[in-house]
C-alpha positions as a printed Julia matrix, in Angstrom:
242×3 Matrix{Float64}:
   0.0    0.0     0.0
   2.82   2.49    0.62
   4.41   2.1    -2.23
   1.13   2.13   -3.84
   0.71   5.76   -2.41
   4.2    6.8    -3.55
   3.46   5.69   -7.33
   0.36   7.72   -6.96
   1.6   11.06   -5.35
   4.7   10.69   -7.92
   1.94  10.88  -10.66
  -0.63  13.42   -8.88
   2.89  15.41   -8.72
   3.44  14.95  -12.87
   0.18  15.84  -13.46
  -0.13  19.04  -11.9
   3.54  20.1   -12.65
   2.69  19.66  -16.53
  -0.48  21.62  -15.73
   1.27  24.36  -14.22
   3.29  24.35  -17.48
   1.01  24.2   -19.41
  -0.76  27.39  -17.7
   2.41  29.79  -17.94
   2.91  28.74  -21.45
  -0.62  29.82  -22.61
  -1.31  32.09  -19.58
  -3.16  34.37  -21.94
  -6.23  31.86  -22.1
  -9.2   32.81  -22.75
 -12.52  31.7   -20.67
 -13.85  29.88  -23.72
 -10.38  28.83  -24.43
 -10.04  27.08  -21.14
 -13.63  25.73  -21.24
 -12.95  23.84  -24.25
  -9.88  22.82  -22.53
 -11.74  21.51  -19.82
 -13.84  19.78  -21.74
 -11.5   17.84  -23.72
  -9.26  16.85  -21.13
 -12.19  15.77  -18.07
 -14.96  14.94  -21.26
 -14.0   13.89  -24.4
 -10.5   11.8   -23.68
 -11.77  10.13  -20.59
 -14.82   8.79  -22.88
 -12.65   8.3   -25.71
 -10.71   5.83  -23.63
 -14.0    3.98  -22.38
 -15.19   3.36  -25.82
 -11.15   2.12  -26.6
 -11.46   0.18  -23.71
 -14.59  -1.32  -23.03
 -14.7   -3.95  -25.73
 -18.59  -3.42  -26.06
 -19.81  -2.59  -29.78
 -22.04   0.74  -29.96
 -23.88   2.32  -32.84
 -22.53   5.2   -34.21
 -25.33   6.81  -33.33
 -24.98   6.31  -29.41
 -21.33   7.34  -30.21
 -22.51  10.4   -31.1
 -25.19  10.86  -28.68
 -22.64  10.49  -25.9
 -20.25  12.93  -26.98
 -22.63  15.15  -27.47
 -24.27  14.52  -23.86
 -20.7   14.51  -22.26
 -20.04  17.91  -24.26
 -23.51  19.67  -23.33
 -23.37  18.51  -19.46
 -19.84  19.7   -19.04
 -20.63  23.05  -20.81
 -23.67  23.3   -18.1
 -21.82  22.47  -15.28
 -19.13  25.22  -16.28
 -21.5   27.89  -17.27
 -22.98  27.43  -13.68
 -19.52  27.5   -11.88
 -18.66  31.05  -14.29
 -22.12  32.29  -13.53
 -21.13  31.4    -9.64
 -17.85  33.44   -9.83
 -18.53  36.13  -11.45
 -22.3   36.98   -9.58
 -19.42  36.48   -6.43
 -17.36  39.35   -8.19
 -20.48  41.63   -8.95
 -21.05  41.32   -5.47
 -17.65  42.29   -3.98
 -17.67  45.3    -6.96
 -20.19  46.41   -4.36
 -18.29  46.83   -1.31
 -14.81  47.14   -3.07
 -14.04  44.21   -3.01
 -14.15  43.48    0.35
 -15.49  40.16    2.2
 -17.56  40.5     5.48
 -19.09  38.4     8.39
 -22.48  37.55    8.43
 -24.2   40.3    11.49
 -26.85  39.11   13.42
 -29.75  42.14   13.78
 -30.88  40.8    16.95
 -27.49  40.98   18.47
 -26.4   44.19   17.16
 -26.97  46.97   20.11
 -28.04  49.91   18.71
 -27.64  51.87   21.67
 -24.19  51.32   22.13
 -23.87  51.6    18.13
 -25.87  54.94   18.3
 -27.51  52.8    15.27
 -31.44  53.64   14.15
 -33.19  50.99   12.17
 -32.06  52.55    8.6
 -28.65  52.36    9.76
 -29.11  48.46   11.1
 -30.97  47.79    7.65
 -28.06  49.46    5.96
 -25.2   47.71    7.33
 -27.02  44.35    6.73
 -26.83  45.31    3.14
 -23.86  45.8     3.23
 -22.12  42.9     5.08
 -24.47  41.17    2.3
 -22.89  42.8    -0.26
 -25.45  44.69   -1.61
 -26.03  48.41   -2.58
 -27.17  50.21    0.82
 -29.96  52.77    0.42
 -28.31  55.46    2.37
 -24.7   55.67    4.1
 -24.52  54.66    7.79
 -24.49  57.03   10.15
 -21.66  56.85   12.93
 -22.89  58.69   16.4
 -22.02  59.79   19.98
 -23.69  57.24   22.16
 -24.17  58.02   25.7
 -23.29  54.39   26.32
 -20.41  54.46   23.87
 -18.29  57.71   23.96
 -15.93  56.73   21.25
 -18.4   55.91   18.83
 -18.41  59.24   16.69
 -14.59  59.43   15.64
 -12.76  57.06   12.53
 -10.51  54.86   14.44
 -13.81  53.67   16.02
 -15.01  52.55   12.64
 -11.82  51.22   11.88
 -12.09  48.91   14.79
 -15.74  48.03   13.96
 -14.84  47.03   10.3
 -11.77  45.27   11.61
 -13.82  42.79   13.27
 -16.53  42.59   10.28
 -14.57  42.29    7.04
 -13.06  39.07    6.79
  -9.46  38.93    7.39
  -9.27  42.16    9.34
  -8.31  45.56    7.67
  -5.09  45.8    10.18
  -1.81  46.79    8.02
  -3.22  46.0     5.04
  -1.41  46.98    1.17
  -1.78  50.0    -0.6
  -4.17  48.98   -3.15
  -7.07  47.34   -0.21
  -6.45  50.84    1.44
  -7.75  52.64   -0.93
 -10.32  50.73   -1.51
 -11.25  50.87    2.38
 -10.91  54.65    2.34
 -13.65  54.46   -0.88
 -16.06  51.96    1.18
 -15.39  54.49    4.35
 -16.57  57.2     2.26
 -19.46  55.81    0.23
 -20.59  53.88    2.9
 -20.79  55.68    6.33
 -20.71  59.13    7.79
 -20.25  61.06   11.08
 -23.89  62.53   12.9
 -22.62  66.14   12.13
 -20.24  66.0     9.6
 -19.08  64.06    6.62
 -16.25  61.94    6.91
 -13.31  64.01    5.06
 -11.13  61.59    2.45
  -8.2   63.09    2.79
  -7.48  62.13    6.21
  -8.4   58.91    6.45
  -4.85  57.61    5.26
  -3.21  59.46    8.3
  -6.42  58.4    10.95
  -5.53  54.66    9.7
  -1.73  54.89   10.0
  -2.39  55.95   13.79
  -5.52  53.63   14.26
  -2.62  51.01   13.4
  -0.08  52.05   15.73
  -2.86  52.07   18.81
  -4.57  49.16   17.52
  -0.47  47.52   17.73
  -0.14  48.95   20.89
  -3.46  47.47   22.65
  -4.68  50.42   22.89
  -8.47  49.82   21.73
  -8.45  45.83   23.22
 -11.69  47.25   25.27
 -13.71  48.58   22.45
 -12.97  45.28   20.72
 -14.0   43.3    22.95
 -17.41  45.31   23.74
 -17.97  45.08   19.83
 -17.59  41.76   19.89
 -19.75  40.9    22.54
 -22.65  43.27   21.48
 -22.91  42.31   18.02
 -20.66  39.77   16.15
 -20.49  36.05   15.69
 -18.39  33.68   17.95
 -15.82  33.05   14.82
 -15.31  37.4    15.44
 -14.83  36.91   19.17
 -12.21  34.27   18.26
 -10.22  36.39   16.04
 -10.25  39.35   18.63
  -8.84  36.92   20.92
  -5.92  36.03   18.72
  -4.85  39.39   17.17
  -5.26  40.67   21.46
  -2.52  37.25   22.18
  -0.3   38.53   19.37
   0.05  42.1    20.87
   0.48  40.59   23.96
   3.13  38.22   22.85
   5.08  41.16   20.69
């Protein structure tokens, strides 16, 4: 048996190194290019082989018929998988491209939010990733006194878009300060663009420094799932341990 396995991860490995290949070769391929790809390799060969194989005598008719059914169910199944992908990528175009945890309404405090039920319906949209109707407004709380500045929000979309916004690259930056600006606004003021780069840089610095570890975890408990409580757990042990 082991040496069964090693034959068989020596040709898993041959396979997918001629794939990779194969892929920078023609890297330029197209979607209908690798469809018919696809279809060849997984479709028409495989059945090829059977009919090679199988000693059995068939009609050409039934030849035909089962290329034909192999070729239209393999077209199906890939139109649904592109149709998939790309309704996935109209989605994200949405919220620039960013990913977020599903938000329970019922657990979502709007008092310590400062939240009003356009807002709640709004940011359900938007963890979604749909349009929202109106932009979310951020507000002094008398339970929550830090809820009407940016590193606030920072800290509450740190916990709700999926793999944290902490030190992230240039390009996702920009595309948070676009989100931060389409998407949400101060009680009495807009949210100025032009110094949100600077309000992250220091939101990073305190956020490295442990400096927010309270509002976390009072976000967490008031509003997001267990998997969110977990994560605020870790990134508060790696601040710890640095």
């Amino acid at each position: 048996m082991e040496r069964l396995g090693e034959i068989l991860a020596s040709w898993l490995y041959q396979s997918r190194r001629e794939l990779k290949l194969l892929w920078l070769k023609h890297g330029s391929l197209t979607t209908n290019r690798l469809s018919v790809f696809i279809i060849l390799i997984f479709g028409i060969v495989p059945l090829t082989l059977y009919f090679l194989i199988s000693g059995a005598n068939y009609s050409f008719i039934q030849i035909v018929s089962s290329y034909l059914f192999v070729t239209l169910l393999f077209a199906l199944a890939i139109l649904i998988v592109i149709t998939w992908f790309e309704s996935e990528e109209l989605f994200k175009s949405n919220v620039q491209g960013f990913s977020f945890l599903q938000l329970s309404a019922p657990r979502i405090d709007t008092v310590f939010f400062g939240f009003e039920d356009d807002d709640v319906k709004n940011l359900l949209r938007l963890v979604s990733g749909l349009p929202t109707e109106q932009q979310i407004v951020i507000r002094e709380s008398p339970k929550n006194k830090q809820s009407g500045n940016i590193r606030f929000l920072f800290t509450f979309l740190d916990l709700i878009v999926r793999g944290g916004i902490f030190r992230i690259d240039t390009k996702p930056n920009e595309s948070l300060n676009m989100l931060i600006s389409e998407r949400f606004t101060f009680q009495n003021s807009e949210i100025n663009p032009s110094t949100l780069p600077s309000s992250y840089s220091k939101w990073c610095s305190a956020t490295q420094e442990g400096n927010y570890d309270d509002v976390r975890k009072d976000i967490s408990k008031l509003q997001l799932t267990p998997m969110a409580m977990l994560r605020w757990a870790f990134k508060n042990t790696k601040v710890l341990i640095s």
